[in-house]
Each structure stands twice: as C-alpha cells, then as structure tokens.
N, C-alpha and C positions, 0 to 999 in steps of 0.2 A: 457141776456145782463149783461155785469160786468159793473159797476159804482163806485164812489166814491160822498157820500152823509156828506158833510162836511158843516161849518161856522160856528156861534156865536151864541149864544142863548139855546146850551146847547139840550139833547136831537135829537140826530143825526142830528143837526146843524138846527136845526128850531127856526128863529129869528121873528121878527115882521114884516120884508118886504116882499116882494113878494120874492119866490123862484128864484135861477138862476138857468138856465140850459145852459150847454155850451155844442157845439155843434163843435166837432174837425173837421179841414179838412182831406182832401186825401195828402198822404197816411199815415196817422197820427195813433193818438188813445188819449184818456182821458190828457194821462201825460201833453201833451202841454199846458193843462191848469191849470198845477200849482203855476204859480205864482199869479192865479184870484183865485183860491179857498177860499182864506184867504186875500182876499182884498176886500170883500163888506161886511163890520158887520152888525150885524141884519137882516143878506140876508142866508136863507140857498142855497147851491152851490151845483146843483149836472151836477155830469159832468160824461158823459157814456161813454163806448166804442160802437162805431156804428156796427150793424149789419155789419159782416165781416172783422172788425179790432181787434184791443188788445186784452182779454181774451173774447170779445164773440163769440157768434155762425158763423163761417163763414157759407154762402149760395152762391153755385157756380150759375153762369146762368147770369142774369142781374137782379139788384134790381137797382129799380126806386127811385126817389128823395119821391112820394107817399109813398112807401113803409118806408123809413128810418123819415118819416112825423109822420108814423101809429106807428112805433115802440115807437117813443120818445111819442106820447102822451099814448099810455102803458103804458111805464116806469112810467109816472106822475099818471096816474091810481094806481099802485102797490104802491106807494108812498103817496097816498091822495093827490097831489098835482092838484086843480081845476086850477089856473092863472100861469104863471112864466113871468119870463123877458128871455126871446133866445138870446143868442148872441153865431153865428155862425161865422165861420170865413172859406174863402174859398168856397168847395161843403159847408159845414158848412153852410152858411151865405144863399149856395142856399136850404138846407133843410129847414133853418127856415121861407123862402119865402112861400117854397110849405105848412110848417105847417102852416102859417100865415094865406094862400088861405085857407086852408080845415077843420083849426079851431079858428079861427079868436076870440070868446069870450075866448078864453083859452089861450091868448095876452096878458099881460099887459107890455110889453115893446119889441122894437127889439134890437139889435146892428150886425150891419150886416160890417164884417170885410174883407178886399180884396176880395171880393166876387163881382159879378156882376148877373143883374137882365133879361138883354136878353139870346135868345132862342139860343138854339146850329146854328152854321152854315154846309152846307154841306159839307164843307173842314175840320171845328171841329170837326161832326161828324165821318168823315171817319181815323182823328187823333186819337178820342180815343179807338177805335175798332182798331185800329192799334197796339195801348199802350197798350188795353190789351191783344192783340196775344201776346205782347213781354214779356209780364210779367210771362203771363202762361208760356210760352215756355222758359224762361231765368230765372225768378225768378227776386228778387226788386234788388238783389245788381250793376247792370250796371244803370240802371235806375235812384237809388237813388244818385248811386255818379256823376252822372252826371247834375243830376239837384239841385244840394245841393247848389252849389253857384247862383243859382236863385231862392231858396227857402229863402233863404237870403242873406242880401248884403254884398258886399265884404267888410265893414267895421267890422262886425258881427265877419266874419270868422276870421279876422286879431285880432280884441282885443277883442270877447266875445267866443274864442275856445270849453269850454265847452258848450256853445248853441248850437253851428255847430254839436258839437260830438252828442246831445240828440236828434236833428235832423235828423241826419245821421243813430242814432241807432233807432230810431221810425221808419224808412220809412224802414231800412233792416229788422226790424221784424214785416211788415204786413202780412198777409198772402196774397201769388199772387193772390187766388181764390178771395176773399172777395172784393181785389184792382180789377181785371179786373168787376166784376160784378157792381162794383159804377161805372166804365168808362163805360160800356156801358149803364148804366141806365142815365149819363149824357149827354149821348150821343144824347139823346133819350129828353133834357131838350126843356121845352114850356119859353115862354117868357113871364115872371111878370112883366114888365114894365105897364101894364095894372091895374096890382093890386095894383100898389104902392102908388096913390091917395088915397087909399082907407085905409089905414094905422090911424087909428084913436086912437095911445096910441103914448108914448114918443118915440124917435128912433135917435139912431146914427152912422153915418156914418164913418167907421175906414179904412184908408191905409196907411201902410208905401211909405215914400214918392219915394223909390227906388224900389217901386215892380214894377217886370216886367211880375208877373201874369196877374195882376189885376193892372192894372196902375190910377195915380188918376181921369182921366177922365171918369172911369170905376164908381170912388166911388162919382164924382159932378153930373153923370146921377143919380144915386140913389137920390144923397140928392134935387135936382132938383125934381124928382118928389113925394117926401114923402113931405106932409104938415109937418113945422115946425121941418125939421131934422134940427139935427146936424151934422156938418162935420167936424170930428179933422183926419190931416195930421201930421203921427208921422215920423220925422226926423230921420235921419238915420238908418230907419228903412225899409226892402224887405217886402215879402209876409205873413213873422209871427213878426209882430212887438210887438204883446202881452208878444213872450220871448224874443225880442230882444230888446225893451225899455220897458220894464214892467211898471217903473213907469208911464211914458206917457200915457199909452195906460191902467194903473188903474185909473189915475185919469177922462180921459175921459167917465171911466164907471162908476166912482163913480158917476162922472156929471148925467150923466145917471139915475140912480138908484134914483138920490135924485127928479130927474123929474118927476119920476112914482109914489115914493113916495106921491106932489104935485097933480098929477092926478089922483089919486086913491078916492073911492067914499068918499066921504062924506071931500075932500080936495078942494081948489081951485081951480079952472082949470087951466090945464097951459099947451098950446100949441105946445110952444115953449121954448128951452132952449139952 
C-alpha cells in the first residue's frame, strides 16, 4: 500500500491525539484528502491508497469491504498505530463501518462521510456488476465523465474548476481492475444498521447538502441510530464536500477530534457533541 503519513508534532507527523486515518472513496485514491491532512494539529494524518487504487497493489477478482477492513488495520500495525479516529467518506465511510464491526477497540472516533449504512439491493447489486463489466471492457474515461457532475455539484464545477479537474483526473487514473473488483465486493455489501447502536466513541455525520449519491436522508438514518452523533449538512456542497467546502467540512472534524480528545481515558466523558 502507498500512503502518505503526515501532521504536527514532528517525527512523521505523530502529535498527541489520536491518529487519523482517512479512508478515500471509489473511484478515488489518497489525494482527495488533502485539504484534511494538515487541518487536525497534534493529530498525526495517515491517508492511504486503497488496495486497488493510486500507487497500490491492484488485485483483479472481487475484494470485499472485509478485505479493504483487514488491509487498513495492517497498515496501522506497520505503523504502531493501536487507536485512530476513521473517517471515510463514500465506500470509504462503508469500510470504516465494516473495520468498526471487526475491530471495534481499535475505534477511537468515526466520521462517516456521504456514505450510507444499509445492505446492497438486488437491483444495486445487479448495477454494480454491471459498472464493473463496463469498466473492464471500456476503461474509467466514459465512466468518469459522465458522472463527474454528480460526483459534485453543479455549483463546484462553475466556480471551483480546479476541484472538478482533480476529480475528473483521479477517477481517469484508477486502474479499471482495482475499480471493478471494489464494485463487486459492494456488491456483495451486508447491512450495518444493526451495528450502529453499538458505536460507543464520538462520531460524525457528514453530507453535502446537494449529493445525489448519498442524499441527506441517507446521513439522518445514520446519525438517527449512532448514540450521540453529530450531523453537519455542508451547503453547496455534492458527494465530496471535503474538497468542495474544505473549510466546512474541517471545522466539523476539528469538532470531531476535540470530542475524542474529551473521551479519551482518563477525560471526562462526553457523549455527545
């Protein structure tokens, strides 16, 4: 896996908070998350490319939301890192569900970003099996430019150009194998509505208010059943609102961050923020 192991604190960014780990969507890679790298001080920031995307290993077949679960907590292995805070955004938000499920002490915070917690549908499923014949067979560029204006909103594209472009150049250089094999491992997704009770560190709830990914009724079910989330709706912002209002969407995970801080052992407890 290629990563990038950044923040404050000196010493390949190891600060005093708990680790972040960001967690890109499809069909992305690491970059998207540079405008958080360097917006949580005293937080070291590591942000990887997922099994199948940017300079890692691609693996053709189907790899599961498990599998991309097993990877990242690797990665924090090779790293010393025991706790982080996850914040995923998209598949992203659904890996960090499944690492949640499978390694729940190794939590200290969620943020779970246009992302949604129920199970595939029979109709979803037969869509992304669909997506990725097309991919294999076509490669990302029809793909990509076609869904770039619902990757973000039309306000984006008109006055934040350069977003659109970083966008449009991430999804034309995933590689198709890596992309079809997360589509059909989503394919293949179970439904964490069940686990989300169970969610016992800080967590917050992120969608831009224009996504038609993951639309906000996707992000009130989540914060609905996680005890004491938070739900910030970032304004004019689609399904990557992290680059498209960066500041919005730092300051909701600064919120974030200072929560876990709070909850962390030997702090006061704090439920809710």
């Amino acid at each position: 896996m290629t990563y990038d192991d950044t923040g404050s604190g000196g010493d390949a960014g190891r600060g005093k908070g708990e680790a972040l780990l960001l967690v890109h969507g499809h069909p992305f890679d690491r970059t998207m998350w540079r405008p958080q790298q360097d917006a949580a001080p005293g937080h070291r920031a590591i942000a990887p490319d997922l099994r199948g995307y940017g300079g890692s290993q691609v693996v053709a077949g189907l790899t599961p939301l498990s599998t991309f679960a097993r990877d990242l907590a690797g990665l924090l292995d090779h790293l010393g890192v025991r706790r982080a805070v996850l914040c995923g955004l998209s598949m992203g938000g659904q890996i960090v569900l499944e690492f949640h499920r499978l390694f729940p002490g190794r939590v200290a915070g969620l943020v779970l970003a246009d992302t949604f917690a129920q199970g595939e549908t029979e109709r979803g499923r037969k869509e992304r099996n669909a997506r990725a014949d097309q991919l294999l067979r076509d490669g990302m560029s029809g793909y990509a430019h076609e869904v770039l204006d619902s990757m973000v909103s039309p306000a984006t594209v008109a006055d934040l150009p350069e977003v659109a472009a970083h966008v449009l150049g991430m999804m034309l250089a995933a590689p198709p194998e890596g992309a079809a094999a997360a589509l059909r491992g989503r394919a293949e997704r179970p439904d964490y509505t069940a686990t989300l009770p169970t969610v016992a560190v800080p967590a917050l709830v992120v969608v831009g208010r224009d996504d038609v990914f993951t639309p906000v009724a996707d992000a009130e079910h989540l914060h609905r059943h996680i005890p004491g989330a938070r739900l910030a709706v970032i304004e004019g912002a689609g399904h990557l609102p992290n680059l498209e209002r960066p500041a919005a969407f730092n300051d909701a995970l600064a919120g974030l961050l200072a929560a876990v801080r709070q909850h962390a052992p030997g702090a006061e407890d704090m439920t809710e923020f």
